[in-house]
C-alpha positions in Angstrom: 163.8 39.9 78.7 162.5 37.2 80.8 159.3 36.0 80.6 157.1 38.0 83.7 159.0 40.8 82.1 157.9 40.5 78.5 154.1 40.2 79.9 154.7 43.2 81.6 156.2 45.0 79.1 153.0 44.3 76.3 151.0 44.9 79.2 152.1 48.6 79.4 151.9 48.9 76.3 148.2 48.1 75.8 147.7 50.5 79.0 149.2 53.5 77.5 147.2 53.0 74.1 144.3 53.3 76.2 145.8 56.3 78.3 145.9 57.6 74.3 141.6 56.7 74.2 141.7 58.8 77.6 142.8 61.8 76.1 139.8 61.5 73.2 137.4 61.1 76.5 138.1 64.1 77.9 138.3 66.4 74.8 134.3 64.8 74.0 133.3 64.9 77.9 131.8 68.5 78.1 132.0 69.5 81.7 135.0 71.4 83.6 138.3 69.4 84.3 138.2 69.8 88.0 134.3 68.0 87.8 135.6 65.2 85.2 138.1 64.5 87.7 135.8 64.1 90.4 133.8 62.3 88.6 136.6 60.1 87.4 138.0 59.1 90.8 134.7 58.4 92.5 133.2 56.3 90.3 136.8 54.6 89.6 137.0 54.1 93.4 133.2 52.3 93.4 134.4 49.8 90.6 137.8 49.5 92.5 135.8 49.1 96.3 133.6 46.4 94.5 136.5 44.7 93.0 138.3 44.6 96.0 135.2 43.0 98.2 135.0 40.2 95.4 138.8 39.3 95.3 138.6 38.9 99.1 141.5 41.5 99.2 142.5 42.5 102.2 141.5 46.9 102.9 144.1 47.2 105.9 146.9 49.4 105.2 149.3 50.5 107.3 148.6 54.1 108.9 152.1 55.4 107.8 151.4 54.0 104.6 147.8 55.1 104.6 149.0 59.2 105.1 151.5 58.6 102.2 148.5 57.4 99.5 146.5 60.3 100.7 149.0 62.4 99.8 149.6 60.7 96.2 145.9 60.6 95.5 146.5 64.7 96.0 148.9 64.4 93.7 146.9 62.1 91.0 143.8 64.8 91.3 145.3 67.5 90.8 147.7 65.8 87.5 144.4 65.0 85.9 142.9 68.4 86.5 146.3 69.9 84.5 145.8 67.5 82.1 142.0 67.8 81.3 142.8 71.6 81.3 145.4 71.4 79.1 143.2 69.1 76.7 140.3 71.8 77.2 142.1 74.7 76.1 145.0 73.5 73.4 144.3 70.6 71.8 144.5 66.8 72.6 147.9 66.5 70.5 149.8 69.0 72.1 148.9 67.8 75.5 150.1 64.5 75.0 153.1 65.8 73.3 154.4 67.7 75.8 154.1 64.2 78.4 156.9 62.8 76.4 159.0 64.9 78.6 158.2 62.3 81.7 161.3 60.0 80.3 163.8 62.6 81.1 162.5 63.9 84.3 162.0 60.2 85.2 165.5 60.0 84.6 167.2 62.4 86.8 164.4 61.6 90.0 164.2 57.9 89.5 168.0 57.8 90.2 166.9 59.6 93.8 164.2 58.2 94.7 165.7 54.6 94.2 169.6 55.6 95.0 170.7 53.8 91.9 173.2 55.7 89.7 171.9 57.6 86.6 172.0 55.7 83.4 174.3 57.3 80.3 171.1 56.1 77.8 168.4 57.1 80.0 169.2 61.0 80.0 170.8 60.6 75.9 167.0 59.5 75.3 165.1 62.1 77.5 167.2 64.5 76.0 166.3 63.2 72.4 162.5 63.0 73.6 163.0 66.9 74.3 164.5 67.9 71.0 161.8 66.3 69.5 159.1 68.5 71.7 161.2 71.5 71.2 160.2 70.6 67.1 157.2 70.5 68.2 156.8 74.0 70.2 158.8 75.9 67.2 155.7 75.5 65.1 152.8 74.9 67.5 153.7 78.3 69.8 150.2 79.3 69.8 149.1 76.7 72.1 151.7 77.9 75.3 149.3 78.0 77.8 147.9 74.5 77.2 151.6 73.3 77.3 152.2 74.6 80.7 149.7 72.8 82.0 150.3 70.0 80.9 154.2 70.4 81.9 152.8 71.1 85.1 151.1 67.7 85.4 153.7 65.5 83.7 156.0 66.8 86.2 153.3 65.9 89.0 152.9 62.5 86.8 156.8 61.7 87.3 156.4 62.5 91.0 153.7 60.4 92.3 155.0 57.4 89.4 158.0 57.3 91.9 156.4 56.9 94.9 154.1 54.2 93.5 157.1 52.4 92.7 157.6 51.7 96.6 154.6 51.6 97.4 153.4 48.7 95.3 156.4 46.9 96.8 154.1 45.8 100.2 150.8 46.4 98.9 148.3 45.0 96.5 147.9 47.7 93.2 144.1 47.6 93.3 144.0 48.8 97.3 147.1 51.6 96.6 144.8 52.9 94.0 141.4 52.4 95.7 142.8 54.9 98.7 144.5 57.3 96.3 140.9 57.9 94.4 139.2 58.1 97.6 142.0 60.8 98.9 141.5 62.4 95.6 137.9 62.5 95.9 138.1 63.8 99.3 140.2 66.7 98.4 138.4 68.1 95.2 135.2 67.4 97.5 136.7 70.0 100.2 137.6 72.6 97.6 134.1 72.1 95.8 132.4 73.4 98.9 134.6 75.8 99.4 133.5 77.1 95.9 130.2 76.2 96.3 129.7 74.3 93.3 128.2 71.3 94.1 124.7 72.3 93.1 122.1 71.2 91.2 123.9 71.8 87.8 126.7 69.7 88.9 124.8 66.7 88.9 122.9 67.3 85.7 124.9 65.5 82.8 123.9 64.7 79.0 123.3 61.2 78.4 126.4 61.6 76.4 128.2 62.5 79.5 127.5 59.8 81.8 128.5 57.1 79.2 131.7 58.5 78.4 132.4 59.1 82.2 131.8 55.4 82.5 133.9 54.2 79.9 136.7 56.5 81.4 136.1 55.5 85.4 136.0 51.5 84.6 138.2 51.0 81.7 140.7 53.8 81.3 141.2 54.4 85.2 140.6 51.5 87.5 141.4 49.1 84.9 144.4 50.9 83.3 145.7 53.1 86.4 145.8 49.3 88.7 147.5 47.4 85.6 149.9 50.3 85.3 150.8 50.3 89.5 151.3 46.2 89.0 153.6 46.6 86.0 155.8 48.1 88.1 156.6 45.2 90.1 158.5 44.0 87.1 159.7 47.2 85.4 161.3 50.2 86.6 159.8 53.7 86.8 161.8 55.0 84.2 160.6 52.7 81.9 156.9 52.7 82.4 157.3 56.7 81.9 159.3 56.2 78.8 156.8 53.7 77.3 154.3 56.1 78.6 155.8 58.8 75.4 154.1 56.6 73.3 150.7 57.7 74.5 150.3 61.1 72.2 150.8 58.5 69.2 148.6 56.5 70.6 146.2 59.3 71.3 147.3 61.5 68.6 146.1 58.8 66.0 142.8 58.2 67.7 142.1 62.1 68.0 142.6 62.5 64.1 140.2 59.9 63.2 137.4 60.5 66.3 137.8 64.4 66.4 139.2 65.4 63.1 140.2 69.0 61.9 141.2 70.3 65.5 144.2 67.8 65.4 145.7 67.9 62.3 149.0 69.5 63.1 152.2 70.5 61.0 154.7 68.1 59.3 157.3 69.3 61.7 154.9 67.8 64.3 154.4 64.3 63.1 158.5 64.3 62.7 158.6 65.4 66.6 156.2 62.4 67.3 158.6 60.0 65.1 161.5 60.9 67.1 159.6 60.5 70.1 159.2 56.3 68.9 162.1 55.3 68.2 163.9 56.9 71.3 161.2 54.9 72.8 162.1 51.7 70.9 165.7 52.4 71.3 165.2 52.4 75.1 164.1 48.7 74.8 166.3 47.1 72.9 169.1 48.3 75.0 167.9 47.5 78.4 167.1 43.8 77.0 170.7 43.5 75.1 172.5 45.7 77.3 171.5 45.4 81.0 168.8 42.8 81.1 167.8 44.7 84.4 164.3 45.5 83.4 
């Protein structure tokens, strides 16, 4: 694996352990998932906006390209709603557990989206990553409804990873994301009025709030969410999602020790999670030994 590569690689992976912190956020933030989002993306687009003005970068897109990260910053919102959802009403370890199933959808639409054929290895592991989850549901059944939401915002993950992927071939990451917060903003703004809920409760957070919302909009989301659009330059879609299974170890970890009792889960879980690693680990080693493509 050449050297850009390599850098990209450990860059992920320092990405998605903080994608795992994320997951601890929202469990400890208090307030709905559709408001953490909102929260999320605007102040991520302020520290994004002031970034921008100080790297000189250029704000022009152009307007085809401007309707198409709209619609992915559509897409992003209503992926972390899911996810903060699912969070909210299972458990931070399931959530995360059920994402491993990214790989393998990434597999069959990365193969689409890029018309490139589909890799023997790629589906083997996404299938593995799914035997692994299906270890994981046998025992942890009780928590169904969390684990369709967050099926519903992998899938929704997958979809706007893709498009990313050519997107960040013309543009500069930190602008692509900029515009997809401030679409995402815009859109849980319009259905906030709808609902009427932007009143004066909405804006009154605990202390303990607003510092964890800041920690989340700087470092885990225009930090990590940028970095994770640039990797891409080097490494394909399917592999960023792939890495991307390692985030409920990662987070699964973290939630033990910061939460506690809620997340200790079942043997059969922890062996699901293990699976989940080394199909991860597998994945590397053979596109550096076997391709050299990445």
């Amino acid at each position: 694996m050449r050297n850009g590569k390599l850098t990209s690689y450990l860059n992920l992976h320092l990405i998605v352990f903080i994608w795992g912190f994320t997951a601890i956020l929202g469990a400890l933030i208090s307030i709905q998932a559709d408001a953490l989002v909102w929260y999320r993306m605007l102040f991520a687009g302020v520290f994004l906006f002031l970034y921008i003005l100080f790297k000189k970068q250029s704000f022009r897109i152009p307007i085809k390209e401007f309707f198409k990260l709209i619609f992915v910053g559509l897409l992003i919102a209503v992926h972390w709603i899911f996810f903060f959802k699912a969070i909210h009403i299972s458990n931070v370890s399931i959530t995360l557990s059920v994402f491993s199933l990214g790989a393998f959808f990434t597999s069959i639409l990365e193969p689409i989206f890029y018309g490139r054929k589909v890799l023997w290895y790629e589906v083997l592991f996404g299938l593995v990553i799914i035997a692994g989850l299906a270890l994981i549901l046998q025992v942890e059944i009780n928590y169904f409804e969390g684990m369709m939401y967050a099926l519903a915002s992998i899938i929704i993950g997958v979809l706007f990873t893709l498009m990313n992927g050519k997107l960040i071939e013309k543009h500069e990451p930190s602008v692509i994301t900029f515009y997809e917060f401030l679409a995402g903003v815009f859109f849980i703004s319009i259905y906030f009025l709808f609902e009427n809920k932007f009143t004066v409760e909405f804006f009154i957070l605990t202390s303990n709030d607003w510092l964890l919302l800041f920690i989340l909009s700087s470092v885990c989301t225009a930090y990590a969410f940028t970095a994770s659009v640039k990797v891409m330059r080097k490494l394909s879609p399917y592999t960023v999602m792939l890495t991307t299974s390692l985030e409920p170890v990662y987070g699964i970890i973290l939630a033990f020790f910061i939460i506690g009792g809620k997340e200790k889960m079942s043997a059969e879980f922890y062996i699901g999670a293990i699976l989940i690693v080394i199909t991860v680990i597998l994945n590397a080693v053979l596109k550096h030994y076997l391709t050299d493509k990445e």
